[in-house]
MDAnalysis code that builds the backbone (N, CA, C; Angstrom):
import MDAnalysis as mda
import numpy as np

u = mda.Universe.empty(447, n_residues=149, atom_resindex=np.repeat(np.arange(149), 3), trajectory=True)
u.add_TopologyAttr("name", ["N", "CA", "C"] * 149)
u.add_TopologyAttr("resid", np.arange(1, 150))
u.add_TopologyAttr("resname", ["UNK", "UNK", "UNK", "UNK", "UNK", "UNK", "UNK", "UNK", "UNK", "UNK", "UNK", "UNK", "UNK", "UNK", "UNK", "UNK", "UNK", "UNK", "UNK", "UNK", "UNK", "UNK", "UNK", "UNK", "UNK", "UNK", "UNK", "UNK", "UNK", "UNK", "UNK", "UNK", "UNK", "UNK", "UNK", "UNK", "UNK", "UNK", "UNK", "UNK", "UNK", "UNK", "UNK", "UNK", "UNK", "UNK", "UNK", "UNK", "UNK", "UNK", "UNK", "UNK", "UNK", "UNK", "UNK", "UNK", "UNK", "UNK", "UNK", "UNK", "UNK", "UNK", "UNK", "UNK", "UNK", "UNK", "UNK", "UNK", "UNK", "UNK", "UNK", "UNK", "UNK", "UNK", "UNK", "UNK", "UNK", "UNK", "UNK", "UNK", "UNK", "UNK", "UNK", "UNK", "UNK", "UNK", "UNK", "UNK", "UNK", "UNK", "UNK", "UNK", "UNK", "UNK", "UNK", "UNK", "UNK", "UNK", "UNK", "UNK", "UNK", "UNK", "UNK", "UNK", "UNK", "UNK", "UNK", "UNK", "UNK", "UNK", "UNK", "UNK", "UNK", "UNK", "UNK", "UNK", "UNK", "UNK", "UNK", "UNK", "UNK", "UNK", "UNK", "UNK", "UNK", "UNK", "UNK", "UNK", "UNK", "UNK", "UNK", "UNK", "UNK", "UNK", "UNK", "UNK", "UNK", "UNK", "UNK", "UNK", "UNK", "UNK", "UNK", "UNK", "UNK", "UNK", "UNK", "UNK", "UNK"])
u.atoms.positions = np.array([
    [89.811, -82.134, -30.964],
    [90.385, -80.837, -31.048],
    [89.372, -79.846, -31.567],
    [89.227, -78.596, -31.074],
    [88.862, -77.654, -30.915],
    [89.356, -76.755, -31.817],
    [88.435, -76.489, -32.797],
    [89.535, -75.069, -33.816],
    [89.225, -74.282, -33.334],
    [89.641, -73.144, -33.265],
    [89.607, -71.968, -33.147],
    [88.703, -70.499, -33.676],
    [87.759, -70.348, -34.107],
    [87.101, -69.460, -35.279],
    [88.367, -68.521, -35.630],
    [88.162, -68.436, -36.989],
    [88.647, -67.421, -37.389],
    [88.172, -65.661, -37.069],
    [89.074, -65.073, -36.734],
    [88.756, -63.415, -36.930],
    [89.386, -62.907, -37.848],
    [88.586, -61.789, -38.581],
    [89.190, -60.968, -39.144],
    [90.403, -60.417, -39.001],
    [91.562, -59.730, -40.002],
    [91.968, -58.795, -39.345],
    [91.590, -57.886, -38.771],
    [92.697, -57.464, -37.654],
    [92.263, -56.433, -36.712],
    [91.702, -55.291, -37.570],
    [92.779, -54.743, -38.205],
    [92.167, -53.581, -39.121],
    [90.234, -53.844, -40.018],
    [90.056, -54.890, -40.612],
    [89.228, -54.679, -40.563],
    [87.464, -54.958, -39.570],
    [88.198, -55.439, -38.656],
    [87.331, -55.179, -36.904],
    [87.455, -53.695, -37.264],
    [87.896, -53.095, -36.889],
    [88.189, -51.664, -36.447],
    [87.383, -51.096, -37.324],
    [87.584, -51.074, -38.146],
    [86.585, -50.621, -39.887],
    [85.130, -50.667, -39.304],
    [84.917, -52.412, -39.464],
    [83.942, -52.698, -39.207],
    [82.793, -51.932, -38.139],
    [83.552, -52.000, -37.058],
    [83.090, -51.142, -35.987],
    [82.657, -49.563, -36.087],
    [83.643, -48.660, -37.112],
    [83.692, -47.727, -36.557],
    [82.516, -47.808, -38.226],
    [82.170, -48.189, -38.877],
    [81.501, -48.057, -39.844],
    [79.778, -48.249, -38.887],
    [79.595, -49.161, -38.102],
    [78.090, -49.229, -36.980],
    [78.364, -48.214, -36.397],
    [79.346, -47.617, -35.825],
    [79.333, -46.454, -35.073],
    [78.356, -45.087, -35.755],
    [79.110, -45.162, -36.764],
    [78.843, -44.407, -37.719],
    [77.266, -44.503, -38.069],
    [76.710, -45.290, -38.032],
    [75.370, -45.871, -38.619],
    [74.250, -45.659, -37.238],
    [74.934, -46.077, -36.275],
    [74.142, -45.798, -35.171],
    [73.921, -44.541, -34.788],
    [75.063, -43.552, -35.242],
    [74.950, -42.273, -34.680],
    [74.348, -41.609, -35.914],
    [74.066, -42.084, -36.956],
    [73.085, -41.365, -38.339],
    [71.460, -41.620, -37.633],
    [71.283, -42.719, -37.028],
    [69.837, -43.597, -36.834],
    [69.490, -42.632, -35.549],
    [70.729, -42.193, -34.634],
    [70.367, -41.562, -33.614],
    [70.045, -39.875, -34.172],
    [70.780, -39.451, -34.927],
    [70.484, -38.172, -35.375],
    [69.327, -38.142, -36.172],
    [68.839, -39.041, -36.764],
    [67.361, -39.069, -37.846],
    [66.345, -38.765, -37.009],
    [66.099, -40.156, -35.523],
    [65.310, -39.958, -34.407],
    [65.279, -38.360, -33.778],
    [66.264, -37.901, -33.503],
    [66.381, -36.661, -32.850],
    [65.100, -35.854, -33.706],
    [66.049, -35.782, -35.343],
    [65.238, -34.758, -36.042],
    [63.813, -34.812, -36.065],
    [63.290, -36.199, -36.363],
    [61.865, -36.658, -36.111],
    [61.457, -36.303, -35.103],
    [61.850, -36.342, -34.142],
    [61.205, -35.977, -32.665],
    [61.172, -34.545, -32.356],
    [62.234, -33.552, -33.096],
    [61.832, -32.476, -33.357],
    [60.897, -31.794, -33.784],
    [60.587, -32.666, -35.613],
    [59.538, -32.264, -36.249],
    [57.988, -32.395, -35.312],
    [58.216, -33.876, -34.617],
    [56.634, -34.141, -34.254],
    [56.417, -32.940, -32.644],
    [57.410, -32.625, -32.261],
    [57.327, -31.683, -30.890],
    [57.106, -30.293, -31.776],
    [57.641, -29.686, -33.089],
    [56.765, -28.446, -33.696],
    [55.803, -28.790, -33.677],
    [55.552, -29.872, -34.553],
    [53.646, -29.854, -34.842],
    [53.060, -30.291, -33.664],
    [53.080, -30.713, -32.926],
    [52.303, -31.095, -31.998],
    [52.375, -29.373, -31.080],
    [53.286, -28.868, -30.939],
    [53.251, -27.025, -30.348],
    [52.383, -26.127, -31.348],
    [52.218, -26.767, -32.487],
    [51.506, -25.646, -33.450],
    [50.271, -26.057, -33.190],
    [50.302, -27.457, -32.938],
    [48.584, -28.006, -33.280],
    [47.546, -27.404, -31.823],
    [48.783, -28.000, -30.663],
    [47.941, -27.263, -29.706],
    [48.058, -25.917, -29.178],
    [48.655, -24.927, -30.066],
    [48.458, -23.711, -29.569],
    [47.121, -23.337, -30.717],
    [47.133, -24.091, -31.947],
    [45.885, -23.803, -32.682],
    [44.398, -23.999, -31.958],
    [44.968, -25.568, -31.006],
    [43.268, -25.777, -30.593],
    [43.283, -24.885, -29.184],
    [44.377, -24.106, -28.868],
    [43.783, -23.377, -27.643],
    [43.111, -21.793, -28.123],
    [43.414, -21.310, -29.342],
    [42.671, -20.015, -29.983],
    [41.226, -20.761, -30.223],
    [41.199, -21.691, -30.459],
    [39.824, -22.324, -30.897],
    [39.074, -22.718, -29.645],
    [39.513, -23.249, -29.167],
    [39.065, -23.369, -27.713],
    [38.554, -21.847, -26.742],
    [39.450, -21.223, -26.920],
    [39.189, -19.504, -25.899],
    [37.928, -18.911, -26.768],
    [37.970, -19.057, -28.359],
    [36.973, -18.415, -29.153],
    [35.398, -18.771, -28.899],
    [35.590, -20.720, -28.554],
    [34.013, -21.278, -28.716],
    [34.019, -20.851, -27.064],
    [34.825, -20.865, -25.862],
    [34.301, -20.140, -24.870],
    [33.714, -19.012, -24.399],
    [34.566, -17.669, -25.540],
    [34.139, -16.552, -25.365],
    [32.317, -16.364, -25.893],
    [32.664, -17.158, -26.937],
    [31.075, -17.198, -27.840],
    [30.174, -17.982, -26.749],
    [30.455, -19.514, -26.126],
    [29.619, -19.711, -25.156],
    [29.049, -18.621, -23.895],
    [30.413, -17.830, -23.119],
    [29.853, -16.979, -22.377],
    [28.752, -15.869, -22.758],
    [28.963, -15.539, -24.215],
    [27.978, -14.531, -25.117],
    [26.612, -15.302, -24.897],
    [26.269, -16.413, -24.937],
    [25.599, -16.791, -25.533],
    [24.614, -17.124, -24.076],
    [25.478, -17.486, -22.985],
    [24.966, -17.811, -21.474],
    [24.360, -16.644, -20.667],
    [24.786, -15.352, -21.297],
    [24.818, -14.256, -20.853],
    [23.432, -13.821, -21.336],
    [23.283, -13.870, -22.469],
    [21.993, -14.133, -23.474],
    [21.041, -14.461, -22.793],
    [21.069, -15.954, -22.532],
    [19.839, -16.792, -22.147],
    [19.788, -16.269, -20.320],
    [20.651, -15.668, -19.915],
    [20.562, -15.344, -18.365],
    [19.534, -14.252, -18.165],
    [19.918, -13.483, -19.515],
    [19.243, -11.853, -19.421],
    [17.539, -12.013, -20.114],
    [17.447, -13.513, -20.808],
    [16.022, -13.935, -21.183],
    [15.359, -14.428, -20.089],
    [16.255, -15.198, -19.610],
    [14.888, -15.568, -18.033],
    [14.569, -14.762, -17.323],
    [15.809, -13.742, -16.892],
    [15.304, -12.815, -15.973],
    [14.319, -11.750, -16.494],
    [14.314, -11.564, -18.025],
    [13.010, -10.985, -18.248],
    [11.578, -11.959, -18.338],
    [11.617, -13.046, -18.799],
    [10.635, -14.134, -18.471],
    [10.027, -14.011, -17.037],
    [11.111, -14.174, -16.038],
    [10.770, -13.761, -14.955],
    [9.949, -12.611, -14.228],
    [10.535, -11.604, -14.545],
    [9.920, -10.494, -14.814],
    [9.069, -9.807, -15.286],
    [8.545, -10.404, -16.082],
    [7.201, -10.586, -17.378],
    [5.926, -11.476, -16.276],
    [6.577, -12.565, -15.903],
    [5.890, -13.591, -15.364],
    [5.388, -12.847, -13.878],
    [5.951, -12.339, -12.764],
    [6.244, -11.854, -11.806],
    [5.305, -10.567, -11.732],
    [4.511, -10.455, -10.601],
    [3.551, -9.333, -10.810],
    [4.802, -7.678, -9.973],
    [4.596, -6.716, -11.080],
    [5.513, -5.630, -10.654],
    [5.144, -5.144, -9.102],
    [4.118, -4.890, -8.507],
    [3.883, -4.489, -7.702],
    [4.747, -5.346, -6.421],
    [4.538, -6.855, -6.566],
    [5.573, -7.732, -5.630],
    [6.985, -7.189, -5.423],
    [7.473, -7.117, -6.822],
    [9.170, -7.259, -7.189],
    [8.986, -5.297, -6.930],
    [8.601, -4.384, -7.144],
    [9.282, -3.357, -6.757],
    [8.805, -2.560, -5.676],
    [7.683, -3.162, -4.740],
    [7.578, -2.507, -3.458],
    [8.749, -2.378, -2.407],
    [9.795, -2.993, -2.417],
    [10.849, -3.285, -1.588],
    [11.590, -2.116, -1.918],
    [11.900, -1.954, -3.580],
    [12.720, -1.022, -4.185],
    [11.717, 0.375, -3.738],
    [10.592, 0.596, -3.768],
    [10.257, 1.840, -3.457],
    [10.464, 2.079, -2.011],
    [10.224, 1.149, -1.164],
    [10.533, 1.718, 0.088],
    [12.042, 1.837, 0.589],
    [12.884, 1.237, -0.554],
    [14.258, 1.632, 0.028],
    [14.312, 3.196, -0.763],
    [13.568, 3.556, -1.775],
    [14.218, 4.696, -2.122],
    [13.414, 5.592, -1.401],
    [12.399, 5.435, -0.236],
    [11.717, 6.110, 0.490],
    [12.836, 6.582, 1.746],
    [12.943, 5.658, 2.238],
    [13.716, 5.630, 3.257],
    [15.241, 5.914, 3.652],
    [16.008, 6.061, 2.365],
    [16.778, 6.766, 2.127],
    [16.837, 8.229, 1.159],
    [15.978, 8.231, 1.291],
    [15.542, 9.829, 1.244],
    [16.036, 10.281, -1.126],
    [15.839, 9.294, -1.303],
    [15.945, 9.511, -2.562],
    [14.757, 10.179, -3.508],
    [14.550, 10.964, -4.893],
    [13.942, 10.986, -5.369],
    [13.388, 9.898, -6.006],
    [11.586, 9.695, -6.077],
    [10.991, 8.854, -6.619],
    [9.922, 9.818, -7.495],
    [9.686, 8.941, -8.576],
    [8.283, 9.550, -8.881],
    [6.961, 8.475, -9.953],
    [6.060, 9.115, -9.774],
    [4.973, 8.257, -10.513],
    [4.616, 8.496, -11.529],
    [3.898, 7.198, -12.501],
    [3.274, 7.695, -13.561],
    [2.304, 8.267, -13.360],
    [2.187, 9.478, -14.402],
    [1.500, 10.317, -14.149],
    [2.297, 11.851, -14.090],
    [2.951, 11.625, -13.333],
    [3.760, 13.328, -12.931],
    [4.422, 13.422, -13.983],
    [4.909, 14.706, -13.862],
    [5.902, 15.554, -14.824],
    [7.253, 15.359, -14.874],
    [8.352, 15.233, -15.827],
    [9.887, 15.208, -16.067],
    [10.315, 16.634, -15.490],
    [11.220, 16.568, -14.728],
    [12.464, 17.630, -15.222],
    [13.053, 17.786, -16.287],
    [13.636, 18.833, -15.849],
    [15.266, 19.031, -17.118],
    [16.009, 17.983, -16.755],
    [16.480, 16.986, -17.954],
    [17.963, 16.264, -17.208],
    [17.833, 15.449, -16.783],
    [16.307, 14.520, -16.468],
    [15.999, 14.049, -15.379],
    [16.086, 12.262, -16.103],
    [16.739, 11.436, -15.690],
    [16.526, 10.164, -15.938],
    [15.643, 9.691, -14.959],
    [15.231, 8.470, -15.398],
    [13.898, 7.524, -14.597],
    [14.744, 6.055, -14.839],
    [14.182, 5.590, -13.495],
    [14.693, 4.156, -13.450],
    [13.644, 3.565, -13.058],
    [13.169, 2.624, -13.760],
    [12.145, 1.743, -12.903],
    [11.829, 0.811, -11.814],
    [11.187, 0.804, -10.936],
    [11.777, 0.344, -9.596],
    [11.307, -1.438, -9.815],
    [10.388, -1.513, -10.928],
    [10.050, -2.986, -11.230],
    [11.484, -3.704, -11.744],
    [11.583, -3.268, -13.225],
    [12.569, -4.314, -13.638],
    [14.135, -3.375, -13.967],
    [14.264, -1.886, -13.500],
    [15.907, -1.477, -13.448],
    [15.252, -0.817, -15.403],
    [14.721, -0.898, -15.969],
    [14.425, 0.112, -17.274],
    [14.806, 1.492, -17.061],
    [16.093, 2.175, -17.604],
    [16.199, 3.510, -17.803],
    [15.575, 4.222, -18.919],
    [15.125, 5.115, -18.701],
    [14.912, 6.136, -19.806],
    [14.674, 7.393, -19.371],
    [15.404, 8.530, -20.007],
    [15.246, 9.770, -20.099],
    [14.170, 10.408, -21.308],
    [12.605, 10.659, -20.524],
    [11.761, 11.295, -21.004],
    [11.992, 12.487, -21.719],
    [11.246, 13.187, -22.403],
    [11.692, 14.669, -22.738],
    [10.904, 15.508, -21.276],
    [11.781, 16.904, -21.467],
    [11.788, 17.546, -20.216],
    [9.983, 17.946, -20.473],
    [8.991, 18.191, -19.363],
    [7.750, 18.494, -18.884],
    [6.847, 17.672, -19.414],
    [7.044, 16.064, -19.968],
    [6.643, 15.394, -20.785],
    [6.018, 14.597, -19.241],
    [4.821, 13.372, -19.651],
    [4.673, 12.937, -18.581],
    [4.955, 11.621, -18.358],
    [5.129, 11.524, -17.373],
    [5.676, 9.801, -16.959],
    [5.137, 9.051, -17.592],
    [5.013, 7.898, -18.388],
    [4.267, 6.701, -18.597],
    [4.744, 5.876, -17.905],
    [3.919, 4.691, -17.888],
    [4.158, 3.856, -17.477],
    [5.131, 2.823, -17.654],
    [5.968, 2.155, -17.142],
    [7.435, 1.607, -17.802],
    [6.939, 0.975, -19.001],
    [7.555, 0.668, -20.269],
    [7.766, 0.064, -21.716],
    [8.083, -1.691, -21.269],
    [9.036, -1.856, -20.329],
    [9.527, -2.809, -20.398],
    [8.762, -3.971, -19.605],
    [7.846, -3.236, -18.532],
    [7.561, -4.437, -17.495],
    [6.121, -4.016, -16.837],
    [5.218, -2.134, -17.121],
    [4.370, -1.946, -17.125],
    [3.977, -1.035, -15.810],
    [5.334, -1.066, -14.932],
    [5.109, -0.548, -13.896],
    [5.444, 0.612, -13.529],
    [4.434, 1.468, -12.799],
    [4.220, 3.082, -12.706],
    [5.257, 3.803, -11.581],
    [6.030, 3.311, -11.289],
    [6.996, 3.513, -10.009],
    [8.536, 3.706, -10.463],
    [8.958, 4.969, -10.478],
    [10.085, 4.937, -10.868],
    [11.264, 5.228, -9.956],
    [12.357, 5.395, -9.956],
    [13.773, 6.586, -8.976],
    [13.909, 7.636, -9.871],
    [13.956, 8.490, -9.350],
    [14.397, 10.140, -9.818],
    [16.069, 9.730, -10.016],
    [16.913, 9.879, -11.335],
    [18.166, 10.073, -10.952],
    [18.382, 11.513, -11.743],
    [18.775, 12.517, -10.739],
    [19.015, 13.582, -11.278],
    [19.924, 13.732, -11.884],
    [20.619, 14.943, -13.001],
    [21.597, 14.800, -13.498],
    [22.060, 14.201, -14.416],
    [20.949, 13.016, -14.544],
    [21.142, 11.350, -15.224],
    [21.999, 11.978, -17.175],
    [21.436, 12.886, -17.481],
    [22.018, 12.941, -18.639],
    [23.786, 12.909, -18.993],
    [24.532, 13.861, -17.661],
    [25.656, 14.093, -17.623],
    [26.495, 12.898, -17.033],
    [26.032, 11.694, -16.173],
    [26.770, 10.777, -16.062],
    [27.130, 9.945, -17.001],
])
């Protein structure tokens, strides 16, 4: 013969039960909150490393921009002027632009661009051309007006 196990009373089954209920749905609400907390910080952390991130980019582009504008004067330095701005004088020939040489006289107003390496400067007015500062070369564009743009 076969006994039977004993059960509780029903009433306290019922107890029993609704007391895990109870326990499971505390364990489920703890998880929730935790998973809350770690989804803030993890939204704070990576909106922190994306300001940090845009900052060391902006500073890299500063910095690429830098070394872009050093070669091309390296270059330019290196590079005999007469090569690099014969092209530029005959386009400002040929489109009928003002040019002028070292040597000649400023206008009023008158900016100079250098046809070697792009160097602006506005001389004083009846002063005489020198030769560019930046790259050595005697060939400039007339931009008239140059003060008021």
């Amino acid at each position: 013969m076969t006994k039977e196990p004993k059960l509780p009373p029903e009433d306290d089954l019922a107890e029993e039960l609704r007391r895990d209920l109870e326990d499971l749905v505390e364990g489920e609400l703890a998880v929730e909150d935790l998973t809350a907390t770690k989804i803030a910080f993890l939204r704070a952390w990576l909106k922190d490393d994306m300001h940090r991130a845009a900052d060391y980019l902006r500073g890299l582009g500063g910095e690429l921009q830098t070394l872009e504008e050093r070669g091309g004067s390296w270059l330019l330095d290196a590079a005999d002027p007469t090569e690099t701005a014969w092209p530029n004088l005959m386009r400002c020939i040929k489109q009928g632009r003002p040019w002028a040489l070292a040597g000649e006289r400023v206008g009023h107003g008158e900016e100079l661009q250098c046809l070697g390496c792009g160097y602006r400067v506005t001389p004083p007015e009846n002063s005489q051309i020198t030769p560019c500062h930046r790259c050595g070369y005697g060939c400039f564009r007339q931009i008239e007006g140059g003060l008021e743009r």
